[in-house]
C-alpha positions, 0 to 999 in steps of 0.5 A, spaced: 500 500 500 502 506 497 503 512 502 498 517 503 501 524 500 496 527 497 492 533 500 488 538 498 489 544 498 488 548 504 489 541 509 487 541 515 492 543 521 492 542 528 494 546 534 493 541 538 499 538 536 504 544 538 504 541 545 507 534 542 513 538 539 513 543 544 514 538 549 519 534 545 524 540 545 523 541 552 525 535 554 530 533 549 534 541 551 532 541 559 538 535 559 534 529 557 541 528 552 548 531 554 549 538 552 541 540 553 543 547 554 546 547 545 540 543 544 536 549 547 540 554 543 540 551 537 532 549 536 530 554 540 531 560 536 526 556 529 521 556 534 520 562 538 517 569 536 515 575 539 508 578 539 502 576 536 497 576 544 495 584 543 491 586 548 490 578 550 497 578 552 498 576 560 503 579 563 511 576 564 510 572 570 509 564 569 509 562 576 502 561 577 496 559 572 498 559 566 494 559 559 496 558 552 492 558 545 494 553 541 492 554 534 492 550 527 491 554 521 489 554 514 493 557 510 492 556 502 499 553 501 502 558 504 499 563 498 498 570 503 492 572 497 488 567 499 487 568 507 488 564 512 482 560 517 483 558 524 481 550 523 483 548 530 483 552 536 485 550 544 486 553 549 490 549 554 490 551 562 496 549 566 493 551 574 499 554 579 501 546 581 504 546 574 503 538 573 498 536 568 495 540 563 488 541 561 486 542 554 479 544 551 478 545 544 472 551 541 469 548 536 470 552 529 464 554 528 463 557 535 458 565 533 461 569 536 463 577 536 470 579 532 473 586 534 474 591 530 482 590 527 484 598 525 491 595 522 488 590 517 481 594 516 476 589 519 470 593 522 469 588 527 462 584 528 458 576 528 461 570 525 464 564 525 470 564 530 475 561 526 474 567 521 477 571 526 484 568 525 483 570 517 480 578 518 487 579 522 491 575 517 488 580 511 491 586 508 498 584 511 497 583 518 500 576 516 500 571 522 502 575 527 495 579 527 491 573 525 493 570 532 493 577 536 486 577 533 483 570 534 487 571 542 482 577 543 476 574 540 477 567 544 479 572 550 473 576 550 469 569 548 472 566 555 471 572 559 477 577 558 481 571 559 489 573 559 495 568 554 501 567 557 503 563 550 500 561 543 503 557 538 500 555 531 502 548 527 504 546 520 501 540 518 507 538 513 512 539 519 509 534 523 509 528 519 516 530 518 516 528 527 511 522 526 516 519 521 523 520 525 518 517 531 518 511 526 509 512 526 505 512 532 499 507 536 493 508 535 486 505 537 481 507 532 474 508 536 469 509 530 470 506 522 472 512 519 473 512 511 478 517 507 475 522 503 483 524 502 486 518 499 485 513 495 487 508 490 485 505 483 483 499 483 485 498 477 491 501 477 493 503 484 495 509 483 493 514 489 488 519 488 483 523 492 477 517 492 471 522 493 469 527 488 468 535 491 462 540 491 463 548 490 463 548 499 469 542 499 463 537 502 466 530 498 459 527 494 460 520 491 466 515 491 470 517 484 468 511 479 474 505 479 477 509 487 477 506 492 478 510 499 483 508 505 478 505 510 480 505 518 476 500 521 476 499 529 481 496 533 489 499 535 495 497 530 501 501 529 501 506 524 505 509 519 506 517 519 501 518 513 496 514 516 495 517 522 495 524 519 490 523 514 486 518 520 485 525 524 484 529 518 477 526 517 470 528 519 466 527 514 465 520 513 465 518 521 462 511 522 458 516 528 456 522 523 460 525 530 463 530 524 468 534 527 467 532 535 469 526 531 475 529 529 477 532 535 476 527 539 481 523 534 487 528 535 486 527 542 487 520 543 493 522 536 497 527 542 497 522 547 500 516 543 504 521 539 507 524 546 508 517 549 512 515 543 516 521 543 518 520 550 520 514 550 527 510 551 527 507 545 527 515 542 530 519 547 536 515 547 537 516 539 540 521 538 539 521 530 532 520 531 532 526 536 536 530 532 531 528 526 524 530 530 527 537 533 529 540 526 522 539 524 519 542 529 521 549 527 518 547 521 511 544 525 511 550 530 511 557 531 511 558 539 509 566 541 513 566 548 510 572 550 517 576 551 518 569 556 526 566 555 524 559 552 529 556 558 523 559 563 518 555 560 522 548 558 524 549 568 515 550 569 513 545 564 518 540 564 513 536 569 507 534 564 507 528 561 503 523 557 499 521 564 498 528 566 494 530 560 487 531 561 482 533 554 476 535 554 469 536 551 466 543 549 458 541 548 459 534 551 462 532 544 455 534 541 452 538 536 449 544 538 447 548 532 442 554 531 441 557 525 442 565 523 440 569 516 441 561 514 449 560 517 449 554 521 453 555 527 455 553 533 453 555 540 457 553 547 452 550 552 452 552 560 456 547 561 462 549 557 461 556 558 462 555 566 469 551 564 471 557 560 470 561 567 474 555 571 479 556 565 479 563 568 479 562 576 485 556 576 478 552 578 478 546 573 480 541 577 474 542 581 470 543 574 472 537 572 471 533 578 463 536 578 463 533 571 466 528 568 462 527 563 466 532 559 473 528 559 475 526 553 476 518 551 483 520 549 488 514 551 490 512 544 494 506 545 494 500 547 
């Protein structure tokens, strides 16, 4: 069977994502292998950079609470004409223990209010939140104003909430991590079909397997394709596997839609982290050097002006095990429909996990409601 290469244009990326690699490089420069403070000057500076926060900016101070947005982008092949659309937003809560992270995804589609971006000549107003990053990115305003302006949107929408960092992912770059892992385990929960690749029957030759309306929704199965299949059950999985099985939303055997794909890039983070913290990877320096030179290329981290060693001292005890995902909606559609848009709507349930987010309380939320916690193990 070929490998799955093939993508459309404007490919999903994953914000969620951002923490394997950061975590990677965190462990590899805090000292995991000899000359951890080279390692740490070396890759550092690819993945670094100032601002991008604006006023949702906290201040300098990682002591305590910590919040972070994670944000995964599509860019339209790097082509800056063609906008740029938020495709995965978390916000990922770290409480003042500093041992276990909290990660908490806002649905694309979540209505919201957009302030007005003077500097890119957007006026403000209600759309979808995942706009937000494209009417800062317009007119010039580029990443950095894309993800100042998602970072006060999503702020604003989680009651004035302050980032100590934000970090957006590159698709490409992580499959570069996931080959030098040698792939990944994963425990597929639900039969999900690929609407990305596919083969002829005849011939096998890759293509896409489905055909596109004018939206990108995929209608029928191309005559002589054959689409990639992912059916229930745990199996080691090469890098193109893995990436294309948590792209997909559209053909999930549960119609769970993009609840179904978030939940699959959770379990994807899990495995994809236990991977990269293991001997058998940690001890290769081959293999390290390999996955800590494709992360400049997976991730852009904004330290919000905070030494990268700070953050590599107060996150260095976060582990697979100490990652908790949760569920915006319950893992549920909650759809209303304005001036004929379908958008989707946060319940009470995540609105009181946003202010917990806010007041370091979410241990004490979560404990309230276990529902919200993500089947996200991955492996087995």
């Amino acid at each position: 069977m070929g490998r799955g290469t093939r993508r459309r244009a404007g490919s999903p990326l994953w914000a969620r994502l951002c923490l394997v690699a950061g975590a990677v490089l965190l462990l590899a420069s805090a000292g995991t292998l000899a000359g951890g403070d080279l390692l740490l000057a070396h890759y550092g500076d690819q993945v670094t950079h100032p601002g991008g926060l604006g006023s949702a900016a906290a201040g300098h101070d990682i002591s305590g609470p910590l919040n972070l947005l994670l944000v995964g982008i599509d860019e339209r092949d790097g082509n800056a004409l063609m906008g740029a659309r938020a495709d995965s937003i978390i916000i990922a809560h770290v409480p003042a223990s500093h041992d276990v992270v909290y990660l908490t995804s806002i649905p694309r589609d979540t209505r919201v209010v957009i302030p007005a971006d003077r500097r890119t000549q957007y006026r403000g107003g209600t759309d979808k939140i995942n706009a937000a990053f494209e009417f800062g990115y317009q007119h010039g305003g580029g990443r950095d104003e894309g993800l100042t302006l998602l970072a006060e949107t999503v702020g604003n929408l989680a009651g004035g909430l302050k980032f100590n960092g934000a970090a957006i992912v590159n698709f490409d770059g992580f499959k570069d991590i996931v080959d030098a892992l040698g792939g990944v385990r994963m425990c597929v929960d639900e039969r999900t079909t690929s609407i990305h690749t596919g083969w002829s029957i005849k011939t096998g030759q890759e293509g896409e397997p489905y055909n596109f309306n004018a939206d990108g929704i995929p209608t029928t199965l191309k005559p002589g394709m054959r689409a990639q299949v992912y059916e229930p059950g745990c199996s080691d999985m090469a890098a193109w596997q893995a990436l294309d099985y948590v792209r997909q939303r559209d053909k999930l055997a549960n119609n769970d839609g993009d609840y179904g794909r978030q939940r699959h890039q959770q379990q994807f983070i899990k495995a994809m982290l236990s991977k990269a913290t293991s001997a058998g990877v940690l001890t290769n320096p081959q293999k390290v050097d390999h996955m800590l030179n494709s992360i400049g290329k997976a991730v852009s981290f904004y330290n919000n002006d905070i030494p990268l060693a700070d953050w590599i001292l107060t996150l260095h005890g976060i582990t697979p095990e100490h990652m908790v995902t949760l569920k915006a909606n319950g893992g549920h559609f909650n759809s209303q429909v304005f001036d004929g848009q379908a958008y989707e709507i946060l319940d009470a349930d995540t609105k009181a996990l946003l202010s917990a987010v806010g007041q370091d309380r979410v241990a004490e939320f979560v404990a309230a409601h276990p529902q919200l916690v993500s089947d996200a193990g991955g492996q087995a």
